[in-house]
DRENRO-709682 format. One record per residue (C-alpha): x, y, z negated; residue in one letter. Coordinates in steps of 0.05 Angstrom, whole numbers, padded with zeros to 5 digits, always signed. Layout:
<recs>
XYZA...
</recs>
This chain:
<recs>
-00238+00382+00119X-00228+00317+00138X-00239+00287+00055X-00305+00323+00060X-00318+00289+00128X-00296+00231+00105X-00334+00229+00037X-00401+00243+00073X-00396+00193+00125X-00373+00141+00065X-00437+00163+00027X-00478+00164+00085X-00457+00097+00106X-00470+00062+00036X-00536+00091+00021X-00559+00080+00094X-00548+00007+00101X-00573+00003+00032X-00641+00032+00041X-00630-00006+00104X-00634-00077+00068X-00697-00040+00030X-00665-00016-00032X-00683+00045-00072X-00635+00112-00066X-00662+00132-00135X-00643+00067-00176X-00573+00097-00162X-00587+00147-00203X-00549+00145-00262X-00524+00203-00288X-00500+00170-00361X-00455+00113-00327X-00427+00169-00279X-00412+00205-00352X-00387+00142-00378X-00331+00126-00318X-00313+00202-00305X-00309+00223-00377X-00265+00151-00383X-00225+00166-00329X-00206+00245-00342X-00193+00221-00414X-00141+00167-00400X-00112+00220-00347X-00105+00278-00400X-00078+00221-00451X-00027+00188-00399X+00007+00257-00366X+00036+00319-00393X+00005+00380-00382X+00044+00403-00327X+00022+00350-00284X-00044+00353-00305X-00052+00431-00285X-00007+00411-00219X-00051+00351-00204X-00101+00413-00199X-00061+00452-00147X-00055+00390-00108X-00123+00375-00109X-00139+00441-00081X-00078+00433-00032X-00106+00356-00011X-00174+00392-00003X-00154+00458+00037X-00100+00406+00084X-00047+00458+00061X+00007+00440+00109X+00058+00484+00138X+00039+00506+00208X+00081+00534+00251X+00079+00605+00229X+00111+00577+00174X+00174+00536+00215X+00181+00594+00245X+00185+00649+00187X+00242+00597+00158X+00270+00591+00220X+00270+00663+00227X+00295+00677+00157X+00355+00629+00157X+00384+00658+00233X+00384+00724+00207X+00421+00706+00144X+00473+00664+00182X+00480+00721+00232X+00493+00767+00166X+00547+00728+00145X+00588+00726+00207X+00587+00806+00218X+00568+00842+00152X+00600+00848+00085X+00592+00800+00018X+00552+00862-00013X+00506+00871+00042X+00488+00798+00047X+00483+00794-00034X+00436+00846-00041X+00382+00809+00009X+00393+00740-00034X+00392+00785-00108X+00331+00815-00097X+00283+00773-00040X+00227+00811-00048X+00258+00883-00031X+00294+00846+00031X+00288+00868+00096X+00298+00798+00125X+00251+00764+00080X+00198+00815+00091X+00192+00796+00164X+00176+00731+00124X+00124+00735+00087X+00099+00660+00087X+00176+00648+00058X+00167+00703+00015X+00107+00677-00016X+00135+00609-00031X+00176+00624-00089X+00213+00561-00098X+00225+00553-00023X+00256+00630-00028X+00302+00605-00087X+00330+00547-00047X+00354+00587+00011X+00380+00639-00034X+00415+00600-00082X+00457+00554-00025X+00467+00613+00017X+00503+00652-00042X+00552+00584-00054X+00567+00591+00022X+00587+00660+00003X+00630+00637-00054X+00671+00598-00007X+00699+00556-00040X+00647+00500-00030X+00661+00436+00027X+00594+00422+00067X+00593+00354+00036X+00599+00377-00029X+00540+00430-00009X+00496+00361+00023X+00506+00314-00048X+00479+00371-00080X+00425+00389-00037X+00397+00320-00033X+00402+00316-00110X+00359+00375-00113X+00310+00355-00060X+00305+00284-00088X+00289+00309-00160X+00237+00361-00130X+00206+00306-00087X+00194+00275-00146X+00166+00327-00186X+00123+00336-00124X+00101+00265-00122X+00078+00262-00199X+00008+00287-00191X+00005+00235-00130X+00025+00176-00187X-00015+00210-00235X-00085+00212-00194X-00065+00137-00160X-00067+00100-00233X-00127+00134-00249X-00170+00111-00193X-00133+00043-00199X-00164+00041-00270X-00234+00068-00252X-00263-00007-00230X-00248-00032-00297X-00276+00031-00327X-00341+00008-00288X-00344-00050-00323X-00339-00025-00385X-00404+00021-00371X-00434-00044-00334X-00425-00074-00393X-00459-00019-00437X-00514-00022-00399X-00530-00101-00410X-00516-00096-00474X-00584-00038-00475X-00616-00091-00428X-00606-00147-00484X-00639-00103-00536X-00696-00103-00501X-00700-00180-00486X-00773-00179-00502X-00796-00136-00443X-00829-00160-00388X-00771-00182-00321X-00790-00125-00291X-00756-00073-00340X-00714-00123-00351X-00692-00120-00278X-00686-00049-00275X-00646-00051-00335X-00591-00092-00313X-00596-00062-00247X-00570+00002-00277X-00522-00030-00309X-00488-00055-00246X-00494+00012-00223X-00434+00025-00253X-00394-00032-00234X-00409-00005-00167X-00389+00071-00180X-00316+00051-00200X-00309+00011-00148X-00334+00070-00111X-00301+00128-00144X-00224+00081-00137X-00234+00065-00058X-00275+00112-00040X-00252+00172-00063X-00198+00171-00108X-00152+00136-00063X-00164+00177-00004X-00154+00237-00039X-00083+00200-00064X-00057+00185+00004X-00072+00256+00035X-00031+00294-00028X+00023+00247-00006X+00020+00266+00068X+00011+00345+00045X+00066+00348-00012X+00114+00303+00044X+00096+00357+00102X+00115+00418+00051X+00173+00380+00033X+00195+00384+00106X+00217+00464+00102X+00271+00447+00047X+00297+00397+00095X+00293+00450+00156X+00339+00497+00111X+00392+00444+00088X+00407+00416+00160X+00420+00486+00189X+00458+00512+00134X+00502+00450+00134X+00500+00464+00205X+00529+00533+00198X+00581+00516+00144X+00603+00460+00194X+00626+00503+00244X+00561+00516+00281X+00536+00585+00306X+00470+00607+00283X+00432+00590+00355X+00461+00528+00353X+00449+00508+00267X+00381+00528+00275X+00367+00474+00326X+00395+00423+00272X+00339+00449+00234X+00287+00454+00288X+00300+00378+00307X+00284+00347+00236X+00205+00377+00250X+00156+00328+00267X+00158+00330+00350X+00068+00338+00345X+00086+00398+00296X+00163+00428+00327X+00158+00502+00347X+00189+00499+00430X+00264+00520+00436X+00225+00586+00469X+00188+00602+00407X+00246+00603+00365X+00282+00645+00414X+00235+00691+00405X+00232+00693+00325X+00308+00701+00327X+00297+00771+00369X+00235+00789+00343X+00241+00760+00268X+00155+00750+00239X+00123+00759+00315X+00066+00806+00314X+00074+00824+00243X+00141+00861+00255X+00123+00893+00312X
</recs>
């Protein structure tokens, strides 16, 4: 919501003080230069990035758009998710506990879950460190080098279609040249025409110097800086599961590991002490009762 608010109050600005100063909204109009810089710009994008970031940059367009950040539904369902496991290990049996990790989707406690559920790689994380906790043979800081190898390496996986989008619009006021420059060079075959089409002509042609401009400030970096924000927030639940399992494996009791967890949230964003009281007795709120 707020790139679309944004965007029209950027567009509404520019054209406004520029019919303002008297200018023309239709001389702006140029569908060919907007062909020229976008068809430029998606080109070099396809050309410069595999296609696994390309098809990602997608998803994280759409997440950038829809402000897909965890809420705290979401805190909560991990929150909920990792107490029960710990609790698991303390009073039930390696088999018990290994059939909840095998098979996520048939488990009880990830059922009560289901925005953890629906996160696949999120589900994988907490399964795959709580089943070296069962192993036991592991040391906590052992566990923590190789958790913040993982995260670090998925951060940046993250973070490529945040890269990827950022040199494009870096490139797009050049691109505008080059279709500013097209257009004069049109303008110069027609050196014989009166100033007035003349005028127009090279008008259009800075048209497009101004649409890259445009198209980098205006909207391509905006668009950069809230994937950032959205892929860092998401980020933020990995980081909620590796402080209260190193918690736990640290001598902790699950009440006490999950508020290691709880205290890495953002305090505008941190479910209350009260809340997660309650998820712990009632695991998924009002969708397990």
């Amino acid at each position: 919501m707020n790139i679309i608010i944004g965007f029209i109050i950027s567009v509404g600005c520019i054209l406004g003080g520029f019919m303002a100063m008297g200018g023309h909204v239709d001389v702006l109009v140029q569908p060919f230069e907007l062909m020229i810089i976008g068809g430029a710009g998606v080109g070099a994008f396809i050309m410069g990035n595999p296609m696994k970031v390309v098809k990602d940059s997608g998803k994280a367009l759409g997440e950038a758009l829809k402000n897909a950040v965890p809420k705290e539904r979401n805190y909560l369902d991990v929150l909920g998710v990792l107490y029960s496991l710990m609790r698991d290990l303390r009073t039930k049996s390696r088999n018990e506990i290994e059939a909840h990790i095998d098979n996520p989707d048939e488990s009880s406690i990830f059922q009560t879950a289901p925005t953890v559920l629906k996160n696949k790689e999120l589900t994988a994380f907490i399964c795959d460190y709580v089943r070296l906790i069962i192993i036991g043979n592991a040391r906590s800081h052992e566990i923590e080098a190789l958790m913040d190898e993982e995260l670090d390496t998925m951060f940046q996986d993250k973070m490529k279609p945040y890269h990827a989008i950022t040199a494009v619009g870096d490139s797009f006021p050049a691109i505008g040249i080059i279709a500013a420059v097209l257009g004069v060079i049109k303008a110069m075959s027609k050196i014989n025409e009166s100033p007035e089409v003349l005028g127009g002509l090279i008008g259009a042609a800075l048209v497009g110097t101004m649409l890259g401009i445009f198209l980098s400030y205006c909207v391509c970096n905006p668009i950069c800086s809230q994937i950032k924000i959205v892929r860092g927030k998401q980020q933020r639940l990995y980081i909620i599961v590796k402080q209260t399992l190193l918690a736990y494996m640290n001598g902790s009791v699950p009440q006490v590991a999950l508020e290691y967890g709880r205290k890495t949230i953002s305090n505008k964003e941190r479910p209350s002490i009260d809340s997660v009281e309650q998820e712990m007795m009632n695991p998924g709120g009002e969708k397990a009762a």
